[in-house]
N, C-alpha and C positions, 0 to 999 in steps of 0.2 A: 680519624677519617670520618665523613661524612656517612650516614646510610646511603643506601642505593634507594631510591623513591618508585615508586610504582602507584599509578596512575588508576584507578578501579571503578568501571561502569557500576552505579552505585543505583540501585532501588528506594535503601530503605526493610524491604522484606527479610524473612529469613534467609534465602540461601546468600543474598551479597551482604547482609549485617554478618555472620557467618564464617563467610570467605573473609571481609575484611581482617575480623581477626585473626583469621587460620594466615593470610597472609603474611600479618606482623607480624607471627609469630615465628613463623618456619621460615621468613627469609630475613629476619632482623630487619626488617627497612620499615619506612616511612612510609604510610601510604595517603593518598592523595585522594580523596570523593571524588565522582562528577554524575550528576546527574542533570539529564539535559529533560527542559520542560518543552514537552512535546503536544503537549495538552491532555496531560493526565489531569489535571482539575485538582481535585483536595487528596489523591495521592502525592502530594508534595508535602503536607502540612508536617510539619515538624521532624522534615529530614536533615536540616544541621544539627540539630540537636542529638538525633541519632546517633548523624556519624560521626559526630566528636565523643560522644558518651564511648562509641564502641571502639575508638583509640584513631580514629583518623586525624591526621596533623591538619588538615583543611579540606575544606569541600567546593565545590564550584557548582552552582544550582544556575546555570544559561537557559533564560528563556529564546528558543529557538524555533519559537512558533511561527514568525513571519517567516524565516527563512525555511523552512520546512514544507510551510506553502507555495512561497513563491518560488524555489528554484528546485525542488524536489514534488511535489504533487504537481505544480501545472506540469514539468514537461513531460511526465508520464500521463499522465491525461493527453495531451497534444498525441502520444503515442497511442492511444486508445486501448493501452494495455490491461490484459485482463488474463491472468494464468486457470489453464483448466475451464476456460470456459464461465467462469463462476466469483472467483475471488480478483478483489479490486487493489491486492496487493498492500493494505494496511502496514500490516508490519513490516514486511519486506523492504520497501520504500524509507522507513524509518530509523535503520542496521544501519546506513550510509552517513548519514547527518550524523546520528552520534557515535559513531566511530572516528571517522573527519575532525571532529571539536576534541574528542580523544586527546590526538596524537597531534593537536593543538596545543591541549594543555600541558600533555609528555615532552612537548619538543620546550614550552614557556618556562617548567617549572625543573627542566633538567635531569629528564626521570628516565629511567634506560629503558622499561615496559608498562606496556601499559595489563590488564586483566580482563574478566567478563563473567559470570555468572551461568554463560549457556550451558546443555549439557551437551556431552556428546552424543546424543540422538537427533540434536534438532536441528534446522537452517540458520540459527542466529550464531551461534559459532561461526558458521563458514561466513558469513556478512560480514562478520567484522573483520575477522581475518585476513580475510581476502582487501579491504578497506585499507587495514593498515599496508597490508602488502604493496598498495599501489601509491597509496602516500608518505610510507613512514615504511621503509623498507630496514633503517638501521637500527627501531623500536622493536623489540621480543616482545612476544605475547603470551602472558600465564594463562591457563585454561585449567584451572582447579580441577571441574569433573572432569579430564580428562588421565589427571593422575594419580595412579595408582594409590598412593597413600593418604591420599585424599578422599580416596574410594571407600577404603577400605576403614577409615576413623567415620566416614560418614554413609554408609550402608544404606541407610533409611531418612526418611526424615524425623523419626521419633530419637535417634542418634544428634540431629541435628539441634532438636528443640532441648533437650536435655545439654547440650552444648553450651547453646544461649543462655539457658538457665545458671549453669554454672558461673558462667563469662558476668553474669548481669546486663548481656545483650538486650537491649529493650525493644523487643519485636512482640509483638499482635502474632500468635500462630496459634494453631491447637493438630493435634495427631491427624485429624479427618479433614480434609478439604475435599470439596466436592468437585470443583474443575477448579483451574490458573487462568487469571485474564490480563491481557497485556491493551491498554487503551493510549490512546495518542486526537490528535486533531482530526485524522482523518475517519477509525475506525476502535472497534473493540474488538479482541478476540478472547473466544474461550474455548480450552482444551482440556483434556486428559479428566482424568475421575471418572463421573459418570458419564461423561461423554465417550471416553473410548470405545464402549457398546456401540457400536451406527444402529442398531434397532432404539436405541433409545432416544426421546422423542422430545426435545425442549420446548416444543411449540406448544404442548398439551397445558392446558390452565392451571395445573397445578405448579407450573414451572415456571410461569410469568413473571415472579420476583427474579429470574437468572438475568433477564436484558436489563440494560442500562442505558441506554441512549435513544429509545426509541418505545413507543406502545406497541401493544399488541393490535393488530390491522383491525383486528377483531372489534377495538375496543378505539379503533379513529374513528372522529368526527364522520360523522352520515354525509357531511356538505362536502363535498369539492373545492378545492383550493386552487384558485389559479394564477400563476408567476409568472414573470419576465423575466429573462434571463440575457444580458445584452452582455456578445463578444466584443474582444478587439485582437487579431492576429490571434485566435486560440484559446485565448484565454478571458475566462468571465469578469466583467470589469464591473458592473452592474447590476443586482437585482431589485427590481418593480420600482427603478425611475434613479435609485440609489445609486454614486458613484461608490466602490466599494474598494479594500486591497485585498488581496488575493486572503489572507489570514478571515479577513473580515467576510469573504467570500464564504469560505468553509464554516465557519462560527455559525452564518445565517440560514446555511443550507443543513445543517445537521439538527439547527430547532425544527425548522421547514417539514423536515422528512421526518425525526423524529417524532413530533405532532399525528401524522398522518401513517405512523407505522411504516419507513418505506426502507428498504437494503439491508433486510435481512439475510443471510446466507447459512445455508448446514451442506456442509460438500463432505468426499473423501478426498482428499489431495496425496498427491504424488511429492516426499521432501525430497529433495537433492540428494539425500544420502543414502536414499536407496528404498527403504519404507512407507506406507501408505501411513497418512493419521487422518485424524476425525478433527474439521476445526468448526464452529459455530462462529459468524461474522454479524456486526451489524454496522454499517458504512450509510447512516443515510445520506446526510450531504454528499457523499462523491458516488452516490446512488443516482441522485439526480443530477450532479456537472456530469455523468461518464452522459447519459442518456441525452441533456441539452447538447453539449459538444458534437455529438455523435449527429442529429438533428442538422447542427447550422454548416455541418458538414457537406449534409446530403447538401445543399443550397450554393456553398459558394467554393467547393474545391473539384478541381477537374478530374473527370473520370479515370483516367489512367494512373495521375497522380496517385486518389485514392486506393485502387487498389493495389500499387506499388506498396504504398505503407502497410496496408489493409495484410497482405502477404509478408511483414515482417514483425505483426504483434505479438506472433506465439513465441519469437526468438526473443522480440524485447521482452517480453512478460518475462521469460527465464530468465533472462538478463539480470531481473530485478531481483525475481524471488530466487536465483542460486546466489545472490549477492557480490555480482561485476557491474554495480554501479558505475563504480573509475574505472572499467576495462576500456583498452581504445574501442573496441565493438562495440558498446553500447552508445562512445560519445559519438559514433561515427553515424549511425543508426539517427541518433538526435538531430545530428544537424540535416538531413535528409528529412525528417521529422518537422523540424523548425521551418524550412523550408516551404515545405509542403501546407503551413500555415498562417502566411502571410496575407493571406484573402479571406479567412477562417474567422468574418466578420458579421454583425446583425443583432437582430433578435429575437429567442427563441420564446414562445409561448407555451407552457405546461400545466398539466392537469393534475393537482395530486387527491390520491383516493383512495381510501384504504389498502395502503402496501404499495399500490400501484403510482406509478410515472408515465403521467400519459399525453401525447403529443397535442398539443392545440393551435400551432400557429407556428411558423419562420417565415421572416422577410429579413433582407439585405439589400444593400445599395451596389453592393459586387455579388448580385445573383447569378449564378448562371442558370438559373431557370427562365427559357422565354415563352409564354405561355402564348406566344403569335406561333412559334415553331411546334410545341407540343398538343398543339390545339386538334382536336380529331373535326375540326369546319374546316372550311375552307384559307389556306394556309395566307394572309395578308405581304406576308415580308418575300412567297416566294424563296425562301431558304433553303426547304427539302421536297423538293420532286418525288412523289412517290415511285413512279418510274424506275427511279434510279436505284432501288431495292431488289432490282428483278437482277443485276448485273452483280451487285454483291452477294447475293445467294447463292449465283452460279459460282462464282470466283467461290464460296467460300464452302460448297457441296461438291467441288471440283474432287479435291482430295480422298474426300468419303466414297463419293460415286466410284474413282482408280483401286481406292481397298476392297471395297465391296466387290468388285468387278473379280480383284483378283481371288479373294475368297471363294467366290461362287465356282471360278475355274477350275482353283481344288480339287473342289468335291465332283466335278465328273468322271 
């Protein structure tokens, strides 16, 4: 009889060089790499080799960088989502895609589950999960740290590396790692170690070797840098004259910003599972799309519109970062979303400077700004009758004057 194949979101690192083998081992099967290039850079370099060295029968290394931008960053940008106020959803947004290609190559390569490296403390678990759930509902999902015996042979990570070492696992580790960073196209993050402290403080000079995609603001250029940013329906098609594709969009906006210090982040965020953690973020490119978009907004989407979406970012943002990208709610949210950015056209002028993204200009040919109507002179088009404000007020202090009325009664 054939093995049973299983499918395994594949790193490279310790813990999934690791699991691949604790896999092969404990369930006799076949396992299968995948590791999707999402724009980790020279974290790719010599991960076939790895995961053939540490018994995978084949690996699949998919560059999934266009698709990543174009159907996964722009339409959450179109939703102008942002969880907590703060984070641009890096990761989050990146659980869907490679989970999706997953249970692509589990369905291609005739594998009855697929696996994943998360632990059970964190939101990358429930991303994929939930992913396959909605795609691949008759694919099983291994979740190593989640079982027991797995727990229990690997306690620590010094269990871990003594593992490797036996196996002739070929991983780069040592006992002390200071934080874990996850990097992709849009963003990097870094957690745990010395971060878990929130008084501790990465921005300080001595910490300046922790970032990776961007300087210290401290340490950008003195001059100002000023870009064009030219929409079409939502999305940036253009920068400073350049037709661009969306992949190429992001590529150009993360030197951009990086250069200039700009989307940095240190939050506490709220995970799905119920816990607070400590993340450090640095997003410059979609630093600056959230901030341009946001701009050519103000200029050519209608007032109500907007704040119709405006009043459904907190639920998309969760949307993303609980990981129900495939949920119907979320696609339903999109197309209201889509919608609402069919005019979401022009171009946006920006200033960058140290850290900062700073507004210098929008025009469009579907503005709704008419500067005859908002003009504080004498109105030429005849459009708004000031007058006609004295009737809306009453109508609109109607209500408050009847409550107040009846308050007052109360109290005699």
């Amino acid at each position: 009889m054939a093995k049973e194949k299983i499918v395994l979101a594949y790193s490279g690192g310790l813990d999934t060089s690791v699991i691949l083998k604790w896999l092969k081992e404990t369930y006799d099967a076949e396992i299968i790499a995948f590791t999707a290039d999402i724009g980790q850079k020279d974290e790719l370099d010599g991960l076939e080799e790895k995961a053939l060295a540490t018994g995978a029968s084949k690996i699949y290394i998919d560059d999934l960088r266009a698709e990543f931008a174009k159907d996964f960053i722009n339409p959450m940008f179109q939703a102008a989502a942002l969880y907590e106020g703060q984070y641009l959803l890096g990761t989050s947004i990146a659980r869907p895609l490679i989970a999706k290609r997953m249970v692509e190559i589990a369905r291609a390569e005739g594998a009855t589950a697929i696996a994943h490296g998360a632990t059970g403390k964190g939101n990358d678990q429930v991303r994929f999960e939930l992913t396959a759930a909605a795609l691949a509902p008759e694919i099983s999902v291994i979740a190593p740290w989640r079982l027991e015996e797995f727990r229990e042979q690997f306690p620590g990570r010094a269990e871990m590396i003594a593992y490797a070492e036996k196996h002739n696992i070929p991983v780069t580790a040592s006992a002390a790692k200071p934080y874990s960073t996850d990097r992709n196209l849009l963003h990097i993050s870094f957690e745990s170690g010395m971060l878990e402290d929130p008084w501790f403080d990465p921005s300080a000079t001595s910490n300046k070797d922790m970032f990776v995609l961007s300087v210290d603001p401290e340490d950008a250029p003195d001059q100002a840098e000023y870009i064009e940013l030219e929409f079409a329906a939502g999305d940036c098609v253009a920068i400073n004259g350049t037709q661009l594709s969306p992949l190429e969009v992001m590529e150009t906006l993360n030197e951009l910003g990086g250069k200039h210090g700009i989307g940095r982040v240190d939050m506490v965020e709220n995970r799905f599972v119920g816990m607070k953690s400590r993340g450090v973020y640095e997003t410059p490119g979609g630093t600056i799309l959230f901030t341009a978009h946001r701009k050519m907004e103000s200029l050519t989407m209608d007032r109500d519109v907007m704040h119709l979406r405006d009043s459904l970012i907190s639920k998309y943002a969760s949307l993303v970062y609980n990981g129900f990208w495939f949920a119907p709610e979320r696609l339903a949210i999109q197309a209201l979303v889509s919608e609402s950015q069919k005019n979401v056209s022009g171009t946006v002028r920006l200033k960058l400077y140290k850290g900062n993204v700073i507004g210098a200009g929008v025009k469009s040919p579907v503005s709704l700004y008419n500067p005859d109507i908002a003009t504080m002179e004498a109105d030429p088009t005849k459009a708004y009758d000031q007058g006609d404000a004295t009737g809306f007020i009453r109508l609109n202090a109607l209500r408050l004057k009847v409550g107040s009325g009846v308050e007052q009664n109360a109290k005699k």
